[in-house]
N, C-alpha and C positions, 0 to 999 in steps of 0.2 A: 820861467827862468829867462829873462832879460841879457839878449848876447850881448857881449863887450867886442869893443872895435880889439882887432888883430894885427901886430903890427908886420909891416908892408915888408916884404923880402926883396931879396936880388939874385940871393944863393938856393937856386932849387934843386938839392941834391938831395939824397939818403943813401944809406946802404941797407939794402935788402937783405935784415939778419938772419933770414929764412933760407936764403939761398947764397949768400954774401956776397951779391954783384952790388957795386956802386951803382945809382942810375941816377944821371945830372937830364932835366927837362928842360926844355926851352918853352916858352908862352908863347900862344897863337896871335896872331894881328887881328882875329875879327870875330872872339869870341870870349864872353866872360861869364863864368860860374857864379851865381849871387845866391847868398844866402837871405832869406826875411827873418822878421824879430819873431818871437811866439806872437799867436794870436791873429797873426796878419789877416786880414780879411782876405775873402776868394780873388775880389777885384784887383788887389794889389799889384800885380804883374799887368793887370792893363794899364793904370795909374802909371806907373811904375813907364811904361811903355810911351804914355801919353805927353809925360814930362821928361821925357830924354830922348826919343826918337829912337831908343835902341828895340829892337824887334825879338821874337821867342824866336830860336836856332832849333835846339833839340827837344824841348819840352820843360813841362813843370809838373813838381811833386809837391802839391799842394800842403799834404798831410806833412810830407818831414820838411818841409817849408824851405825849396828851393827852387832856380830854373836856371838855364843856361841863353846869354843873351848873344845877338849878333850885334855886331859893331856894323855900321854903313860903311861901303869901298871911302876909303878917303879921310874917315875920321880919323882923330889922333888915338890910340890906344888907352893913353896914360890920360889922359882928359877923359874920355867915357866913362874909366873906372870910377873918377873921380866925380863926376858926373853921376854915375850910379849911387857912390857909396852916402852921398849925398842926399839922396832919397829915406824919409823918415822910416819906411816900409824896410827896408833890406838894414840889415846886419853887417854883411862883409861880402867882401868879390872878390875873385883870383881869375887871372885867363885862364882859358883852357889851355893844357901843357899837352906839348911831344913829347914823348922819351926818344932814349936811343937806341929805341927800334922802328924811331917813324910812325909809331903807334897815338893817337889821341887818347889823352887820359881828362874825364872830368873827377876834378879833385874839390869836397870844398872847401870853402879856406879857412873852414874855425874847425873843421873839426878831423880827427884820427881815430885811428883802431889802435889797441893796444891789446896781445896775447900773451898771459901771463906765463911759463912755462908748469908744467901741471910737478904738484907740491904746494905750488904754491896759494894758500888758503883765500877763501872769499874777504878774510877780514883782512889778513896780511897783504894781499891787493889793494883794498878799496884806502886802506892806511898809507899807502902808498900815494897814491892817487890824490889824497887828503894832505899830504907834504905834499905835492908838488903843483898842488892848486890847482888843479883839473876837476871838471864835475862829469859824471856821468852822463851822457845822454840817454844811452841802452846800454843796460844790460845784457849785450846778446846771449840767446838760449844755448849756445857754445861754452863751458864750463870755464872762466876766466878770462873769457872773448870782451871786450869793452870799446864802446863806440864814446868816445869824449870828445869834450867842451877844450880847442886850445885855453891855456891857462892868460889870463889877462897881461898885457903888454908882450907878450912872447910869438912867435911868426907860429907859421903850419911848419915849417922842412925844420927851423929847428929845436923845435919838441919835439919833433920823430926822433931826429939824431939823439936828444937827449934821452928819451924812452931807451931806443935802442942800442944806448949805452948801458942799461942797466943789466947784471947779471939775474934778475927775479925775470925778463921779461924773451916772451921766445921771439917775437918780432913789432915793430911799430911802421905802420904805413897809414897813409892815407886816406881819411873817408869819401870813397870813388860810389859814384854813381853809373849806371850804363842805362844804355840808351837804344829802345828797338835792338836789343839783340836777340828775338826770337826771329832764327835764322829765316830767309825772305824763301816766300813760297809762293807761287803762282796759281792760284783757284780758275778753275777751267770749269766745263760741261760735264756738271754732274750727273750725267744721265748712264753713263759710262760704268760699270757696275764691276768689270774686270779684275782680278786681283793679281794682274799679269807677275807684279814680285815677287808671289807666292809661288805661279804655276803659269809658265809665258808656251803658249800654243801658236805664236805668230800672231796673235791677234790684232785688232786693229783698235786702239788705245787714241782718241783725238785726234782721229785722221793719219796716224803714225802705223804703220804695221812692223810689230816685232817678229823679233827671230825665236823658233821654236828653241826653246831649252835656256833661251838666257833670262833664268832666276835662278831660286835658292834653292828649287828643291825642296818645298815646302812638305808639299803632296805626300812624297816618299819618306820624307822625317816623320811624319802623324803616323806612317807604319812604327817607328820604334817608341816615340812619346809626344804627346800633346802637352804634356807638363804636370806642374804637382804645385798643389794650391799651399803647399808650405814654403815655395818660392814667390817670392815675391821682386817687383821691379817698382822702384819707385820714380815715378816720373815727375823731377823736378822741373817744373813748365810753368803756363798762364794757370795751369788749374785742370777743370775736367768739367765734362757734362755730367753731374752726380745722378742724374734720372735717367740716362740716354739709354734706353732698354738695349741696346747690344753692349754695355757695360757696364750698370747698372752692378746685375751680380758676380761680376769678378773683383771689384771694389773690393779691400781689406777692409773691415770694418774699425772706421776711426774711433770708437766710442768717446771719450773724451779729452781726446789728443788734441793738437794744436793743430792742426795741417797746411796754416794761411801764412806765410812768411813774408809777407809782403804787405797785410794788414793785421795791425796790432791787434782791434776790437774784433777781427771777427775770425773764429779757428776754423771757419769752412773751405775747402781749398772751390769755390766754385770760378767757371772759365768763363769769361763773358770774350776771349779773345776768339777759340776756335782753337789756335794753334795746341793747345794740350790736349785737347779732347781725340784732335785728329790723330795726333802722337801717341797716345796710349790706345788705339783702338786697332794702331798697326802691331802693337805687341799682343793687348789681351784682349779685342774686341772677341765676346761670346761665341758660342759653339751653339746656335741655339736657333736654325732654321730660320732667320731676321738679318737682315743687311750684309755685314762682312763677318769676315773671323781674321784673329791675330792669329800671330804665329803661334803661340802663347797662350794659348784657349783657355786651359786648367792652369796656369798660375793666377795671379793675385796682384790686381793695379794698388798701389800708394799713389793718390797725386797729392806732391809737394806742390805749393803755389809760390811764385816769387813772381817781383813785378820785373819783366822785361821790356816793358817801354821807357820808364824813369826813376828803375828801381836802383838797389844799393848793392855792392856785390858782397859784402860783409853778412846780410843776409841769402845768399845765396849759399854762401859758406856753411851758415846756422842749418841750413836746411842738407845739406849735404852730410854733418857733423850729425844731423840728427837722426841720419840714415844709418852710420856708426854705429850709436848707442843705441839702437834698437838691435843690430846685428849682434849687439855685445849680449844685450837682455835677453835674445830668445835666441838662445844656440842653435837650438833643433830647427830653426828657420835658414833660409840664406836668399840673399839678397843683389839684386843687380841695382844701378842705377842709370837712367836713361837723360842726357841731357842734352836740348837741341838748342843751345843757344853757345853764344859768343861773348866775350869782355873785350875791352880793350886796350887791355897791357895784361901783365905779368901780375899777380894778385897774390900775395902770400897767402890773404886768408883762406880764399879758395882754394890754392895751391897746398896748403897747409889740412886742409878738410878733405881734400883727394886722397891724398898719404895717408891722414888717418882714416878715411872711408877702406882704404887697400889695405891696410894693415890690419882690417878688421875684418879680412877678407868677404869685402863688398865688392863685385865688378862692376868697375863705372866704363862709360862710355859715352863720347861727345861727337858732334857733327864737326865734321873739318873746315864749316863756312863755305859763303856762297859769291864768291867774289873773284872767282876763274883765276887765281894765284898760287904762285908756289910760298908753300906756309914754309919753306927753310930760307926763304931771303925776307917776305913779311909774315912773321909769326902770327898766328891763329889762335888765340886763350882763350880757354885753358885746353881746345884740340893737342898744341903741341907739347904738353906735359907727359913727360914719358908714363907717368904712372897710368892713361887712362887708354881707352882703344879708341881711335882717331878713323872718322865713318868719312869716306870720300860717296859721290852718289854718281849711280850708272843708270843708262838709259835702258828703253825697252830692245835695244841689239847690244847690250854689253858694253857700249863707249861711254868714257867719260861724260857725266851731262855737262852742258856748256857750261854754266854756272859753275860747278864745283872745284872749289881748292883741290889742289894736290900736293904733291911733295915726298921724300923719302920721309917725312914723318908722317904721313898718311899709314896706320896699321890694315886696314882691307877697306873694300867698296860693296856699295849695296845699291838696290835697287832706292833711284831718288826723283825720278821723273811721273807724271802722270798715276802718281799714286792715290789712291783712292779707299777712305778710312772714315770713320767718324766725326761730326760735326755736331754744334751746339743744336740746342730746339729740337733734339731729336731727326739731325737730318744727314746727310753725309756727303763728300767735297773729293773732289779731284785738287791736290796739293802737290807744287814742286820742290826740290830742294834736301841738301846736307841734313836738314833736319827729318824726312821723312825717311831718310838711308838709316840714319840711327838706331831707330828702333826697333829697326831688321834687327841688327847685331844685337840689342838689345835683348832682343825674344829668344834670338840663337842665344845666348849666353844664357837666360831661364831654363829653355827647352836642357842645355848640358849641364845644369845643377839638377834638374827633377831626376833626372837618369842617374847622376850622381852626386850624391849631394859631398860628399867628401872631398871631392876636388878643391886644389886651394883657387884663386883670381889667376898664379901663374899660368894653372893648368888649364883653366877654363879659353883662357889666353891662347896658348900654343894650341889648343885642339880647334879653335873658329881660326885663324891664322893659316895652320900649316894644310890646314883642311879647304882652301879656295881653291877656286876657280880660274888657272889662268887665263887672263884679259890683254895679254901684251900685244896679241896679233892682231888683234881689232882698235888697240891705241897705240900706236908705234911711236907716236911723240910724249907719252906719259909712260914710257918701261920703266918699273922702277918706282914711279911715282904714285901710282894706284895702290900700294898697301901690299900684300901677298896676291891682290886677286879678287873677284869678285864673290861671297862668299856663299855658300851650299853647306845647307842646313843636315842633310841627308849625309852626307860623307861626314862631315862634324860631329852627329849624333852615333852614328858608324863607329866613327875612328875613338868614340868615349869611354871608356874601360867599364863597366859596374863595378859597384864598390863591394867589397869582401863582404858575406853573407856575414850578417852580424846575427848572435843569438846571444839573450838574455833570460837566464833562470830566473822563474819567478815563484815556483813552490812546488810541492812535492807532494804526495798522498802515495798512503798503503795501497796493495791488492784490495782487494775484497773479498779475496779465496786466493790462498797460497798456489803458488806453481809444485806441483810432481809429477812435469811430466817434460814435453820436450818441446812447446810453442806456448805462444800468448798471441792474441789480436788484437787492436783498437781499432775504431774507426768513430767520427765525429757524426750527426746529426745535427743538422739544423732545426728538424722539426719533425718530432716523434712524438706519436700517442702511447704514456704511459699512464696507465688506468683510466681517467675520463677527463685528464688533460694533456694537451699539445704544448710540447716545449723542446730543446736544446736539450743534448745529455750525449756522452760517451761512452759509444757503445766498447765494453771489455770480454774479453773472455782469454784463461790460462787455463793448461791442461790438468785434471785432477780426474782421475780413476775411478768412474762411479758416478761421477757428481760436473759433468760439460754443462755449464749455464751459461749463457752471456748476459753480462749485467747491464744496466743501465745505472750511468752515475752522473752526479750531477757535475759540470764540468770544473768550477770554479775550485768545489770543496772535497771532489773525490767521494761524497757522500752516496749508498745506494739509493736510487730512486724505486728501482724495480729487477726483477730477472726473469731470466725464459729460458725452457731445456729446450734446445733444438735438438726434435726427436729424429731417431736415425742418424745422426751425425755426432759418432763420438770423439773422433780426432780430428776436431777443426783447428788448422793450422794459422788461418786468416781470415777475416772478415770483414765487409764494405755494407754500408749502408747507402743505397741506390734513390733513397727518397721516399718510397713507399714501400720497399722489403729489404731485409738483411740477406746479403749473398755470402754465401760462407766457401772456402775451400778445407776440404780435408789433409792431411798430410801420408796416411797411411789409408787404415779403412777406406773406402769410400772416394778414396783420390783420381784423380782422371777425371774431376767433375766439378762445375761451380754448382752449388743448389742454394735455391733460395729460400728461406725462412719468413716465416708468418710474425710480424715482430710483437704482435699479444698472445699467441697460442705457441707457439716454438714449432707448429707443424710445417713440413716439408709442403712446398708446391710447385715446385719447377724442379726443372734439374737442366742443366746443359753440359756436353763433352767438350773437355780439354784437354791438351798434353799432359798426360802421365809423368809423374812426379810428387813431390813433396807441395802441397801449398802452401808456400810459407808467405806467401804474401800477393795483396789483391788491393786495388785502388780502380776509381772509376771517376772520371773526366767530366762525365755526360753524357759523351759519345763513345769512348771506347772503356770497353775495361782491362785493366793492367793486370797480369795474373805471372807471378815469380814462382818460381821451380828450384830455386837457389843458385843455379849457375846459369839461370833462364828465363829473361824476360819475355814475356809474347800480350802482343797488342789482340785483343780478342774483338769480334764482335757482339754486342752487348746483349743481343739475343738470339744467336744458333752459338757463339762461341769458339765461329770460324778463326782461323788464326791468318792474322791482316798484315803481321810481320813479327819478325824476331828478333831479338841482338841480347850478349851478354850485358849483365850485370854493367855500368858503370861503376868502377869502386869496390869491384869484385864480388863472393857470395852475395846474394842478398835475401835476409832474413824477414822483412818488413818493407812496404808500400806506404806510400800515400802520397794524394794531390792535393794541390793547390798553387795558386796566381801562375797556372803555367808552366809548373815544372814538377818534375816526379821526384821524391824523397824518398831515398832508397839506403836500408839499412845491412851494413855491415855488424855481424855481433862481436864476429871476430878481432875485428879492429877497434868497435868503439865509433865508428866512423859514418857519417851522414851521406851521402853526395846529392846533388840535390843537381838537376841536367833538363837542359829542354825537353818535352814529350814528345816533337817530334824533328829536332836536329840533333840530339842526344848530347847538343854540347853541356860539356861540365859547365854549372853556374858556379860551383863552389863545395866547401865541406863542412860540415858542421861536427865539432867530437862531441859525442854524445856525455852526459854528466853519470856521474856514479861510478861504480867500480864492479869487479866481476867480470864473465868471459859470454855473458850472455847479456851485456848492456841495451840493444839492438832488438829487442823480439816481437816492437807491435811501434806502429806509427799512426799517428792521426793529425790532423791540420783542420784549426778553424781559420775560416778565410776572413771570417768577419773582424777577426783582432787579430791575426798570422800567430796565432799560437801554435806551438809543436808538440806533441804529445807524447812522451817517450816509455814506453815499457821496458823497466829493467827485471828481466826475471832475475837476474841472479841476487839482486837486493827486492823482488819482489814491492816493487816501485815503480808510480808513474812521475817522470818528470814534466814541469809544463813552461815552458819558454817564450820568449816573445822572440819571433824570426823578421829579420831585415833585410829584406832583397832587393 
């Protein structure tokens, strides 16, 4: 498709229908945007160069067939361009514009974006488009997003304006390119192996000695979560080292996704820059005894690619947009975004793909630049976008690093100096800079969805925020301007609520022997010999007069596998399976005693003394066994059966026992009622009301660890229920 000349303007305004500020530009004196025709050969920009004297400024993007040229001190402006456009190779040229923020924008001069507002149909679009003699360039992967062709004889500013006249369209700006904005970072002596951001001992980092404790608090965060591989960050960057064995298997697996937003033909996001590799290895670099570890161990890297040397920011957008619909597609997932680059204005479409990234409750988060500025007098894009959390970076004593923006639009500060993460070829780099602060906050923000994934972006927000580190006394000239503080991972995860214990029925089965009597027990196996195979099965038993068996059933189908009379022991209240024997408590007969059962012959071969009382319930850890009296918990030793402590019932009576991921599930019959408490802070996790109806809902508990199912005996409807538990 053969470009047509554009005609020349004088008027460069628009209004930004996204946000509705007017924004009029002025053109620079020694810098010109030029587009080439298709096809252009590679040479062309030297050519191009050789017969006009004009020199490369910013770079060239060969593939969507542009560069940006310098003008010599002295030349005339208006004669260059003319000069340029003159040239068989090049298409069209526009100066480089300021806005009126002082900001440099490369726009180029044939071509715009156009966002259609959603409603409105693929065909009903492109019909559009089709009146108003525009052609498509891309299709961006943004649902209605379009990169076009100005329409012949018509300028760039006013086809915007006329787009953005239209009531079908949500906004029309121009197609910008940027340039090197993968925030600047200083590589140093990688010999230095430190993860002082993580865990700062005073160390000595590059000839630098830091102050003990100014980090995040990484160390003490891994006490409450490493993360959860159904979170995922996606790191829109240069890409990634896809084989770099400390990252390697944290990778979300792309299967046939697009992940290159930067090159059309190829869906690989691969880094040949460093700067991405190094960036995701500060969030998810592996847990795996080999180089470093991310904050973020057990989540899950996405690298988005986009080109940040001479890329497009419409794509950058696509790639953010497509963080979105992934969030949308897979509920049960949640997602952060990590971005360490810069634009250089105000972008709807980026600005446009933030909002809907947030709306789709995606936490994004961007570096605040690296240009020692206050971003509330020179704006920082898309850092000072209220929707996103804005990463100022701090040294190894907690000061502002030299380099780093600030400002009251700065949301917190991270560690951004002398940082030291993964690098291409399998090697790893000491990096400076806004960008390696980011994906601090970035990790924090994963590590507070695995702990709770119900959180909205607000929430995630206000707990990394109001959870810093004050920094004012060590930057006395930046109060205020560092964000809340420097931020702590450990207080953050601390101050994160868990989310309400969720439980989901999933089916039901009969007894196997009616109750007449006054207990029932359950307890799970993992791996029990019934007859002359080893498998999985639920161990049951209810009271019946005559006839005490504990069965084995199969778990899924309630089906009998097998049973056993446990001799000598006719009013067992409770039972636990220890791994290699059934330990049973009595409730009457025989009570004051754990005794252990032969799980193929039902003979007696242990016995140990307990507190006297009713056994109404018995669970065991591994280390301790749990043993209930109904108004009486007690922590036993697992073989004298010493008593190691005591404390009531959480939740009142308790009828029924069991453990699992950590906490003891303690059954109320009376009420219907779960409680489910730490084993050994006794705090309440939560309640679960048990299903069914009756006044003996509560009379046997069992928990497989391996799918968190909960196993409920209702004697009074003579019923197991079985649940899937969410903690």
């Amino acid at each position: 498709m053969q470009k047509h000349k554009v005609r020349q303007e004088t008027d460069y305004e628009y209004t930004n229908k996204f946000s509705g500020k007017q924004i009029r530009f002025t053109p620079k004196s020694d810098e010109i945007v030029a587009t080439f025709q298709p096809h252009t050969a590679e040479m062309a920009a030297r050519d191009v160069m050789r017969s006009t004297t004009l020199g490369i400024s910013q770079g060239i993007n060969q593939e969507r067939g542009f560069a940006v040229f310098q003008v010599r001190s002295g030349q005339d402006m208006d004669a260059a361009t003319r000069q340029l456009t003159a040239q068989p190779q090049i298409a069209n040229a526009l100066p480089v514009m300021v806005d009126d923020e002082g900001l440099t924008r490369y726009f180029l001069p044939d071509e715009f974006t156009v966002q259609f507002r959603n409603g409105i149909s693929k065909e009903q679009a492109e019909r559009i488009l089709t009146e108003k003699g525009t052609k498509i360039i891309v299709e961006q992967r943004t649902p209605g997003y379009y990169t076009l062709l100005v329409p012949e004889g018509k300028g760039l500013f006013e086809t915007i304006r006329d787009f953005s006249s239209m009531d079908q369209v949500s906004f029309a700006e121009p197609s910008e390119a940027g340039f090197n904005d993968a925030l600047a970072y200083f590589p140093d002596d990688p010999e230095f192996t430190k993860l002082w951001g993580l865990h700062n001992t005073g160390q000595v980092i590059n000839g630098v000695t830091g102050t003990a404790d100014a980090d995040i608090d990484a160390v003490e965060a891994w006490d409450i979560t490493r993360g959860d591989p159904s979170v995922i960050v996606a790191v829109i960057d240069t890409g990634a080292d896809l084989n770099h064995p400390d990252l390697q298997s944290n990778f979300l697996p792309r299967g046939a996704e697009d992940w290159d937003f930067a090159d059309a033909a190829d869906p690989v996001p691969d880094d040949t820059m460093g700067h991405g590799t190094h960036v995701a290895g500060t969030i998810g670099a592996a847990d795996n005894t080999t180089g470093v570890i991310g904050l973020a161990s057990r989540c899950r890297i996405m690298p988005l690619r986009v080109d940040l040397t001479t890329g497009m920011n419409q794509n950058r957008a696509d790639a953010i947009n497509y963080v979105a619909a992934q969030a949308t597609s897979h509920p049960t997932q949640r997602y952060v975004i990590n971005c360490s680059w810069r634009m250089s204005g105000d972008h709807a479409g980026v600005h446009n793909a933030i909002i809907n990234a947030v709306t789709n409750n995606v936490v994004v988060v961007f570096a605040a630049g690296n240009n020692n500025q206050d971003i509330d007098v020179t704006p920082q894009y898309p850092a000072v976008y209220p929707e996103v959390i804005a990463v100022a970076a701090t040294d190894q004593r907690d000061r502002k690093a030299s380099f780093s923006n600030y400002g009251t639009k700065v949301d917190v500060s991270a560690p951004g100096v002398n940082i030291y993460s993964t690098y291409p070829d399998d090697t790893y780099n000491f990096l400076d800079g806004t960008s390696m602060a980011s994906p601090h906050v970035a990790g924090l923000a994963a590590l507070i969805r695995s702990r709770n994934s119900s959180l909205t972006v607000q929430h995630v927000r206000q707990i990394i925020e109001s959870s810093c580190d004050n920094i004012d006394a060590k930057n006395p000239a930046y109060v205020g301007k560092l964000g809340k503080g420097r931020i702590n991972a450990y207080r953050a995860l601390a101050a994160t609520p868990l989310p309400p214990i969720g439980f989901r029925l999933s089916r039901k089965f009969p007894f196997p022997q009616r109750n007449n009597g006054s207990s029932s027990g359950l307890s799970y196996a993992r791996r029990i010999r019934i007859g002359l195979t080893y498998r999985s099965a639920l161990l049951f038993l209810t009271q019946q007069p005559f006839s005490e068996k504990i069965y084995y059933l199969n778990p899924s189908t309630g089906g009998v596998l097998g049973a056993v009379d446990p001799v000598l022991n006719d009013t067992i209240g409770s039972l636990e399976w220890d791994g290699i024997n059934i330990r049973v408590a009595n409730v009457t007969t025989g009570s004051g005693a754990i005794n252990t059962i032969h799980p193929q012959t039902g003979a007696q071969l242990a016995s140990i003394p307990v507190p006297t009382g009713r056994g109404e319930g018995l669970a065991d850890d591994g280390v301790n066994l749990y043993y209930s009296t109904i108004m009486r918990i007690y922590v036993l030793n697992r073989s004298t059966g010493a008593v190691m402590r005591s404390f009531p019932p959480p939740g009142g009576a308790c009828r029924a026992l069991a453990y699992g991921r950590g906490f003891l599930f303690s059954g109320n019959s009376a009420t219907g009622m779960i409680t489910v408490f730490d084993r050994n802070t006794l705090a309440i996790r939560g309640t679960i009301a048990a299903p069914g109806s009756g006044t003996f809902k509560v009379e046997g508990l069992a928990f497989n660890p391996a799918t968190n199912e909960l196993f409920i005996a209702n004697q009074s409807e003579n019923l197991i229920y079985v649940g899937m538990v969410t903690l």
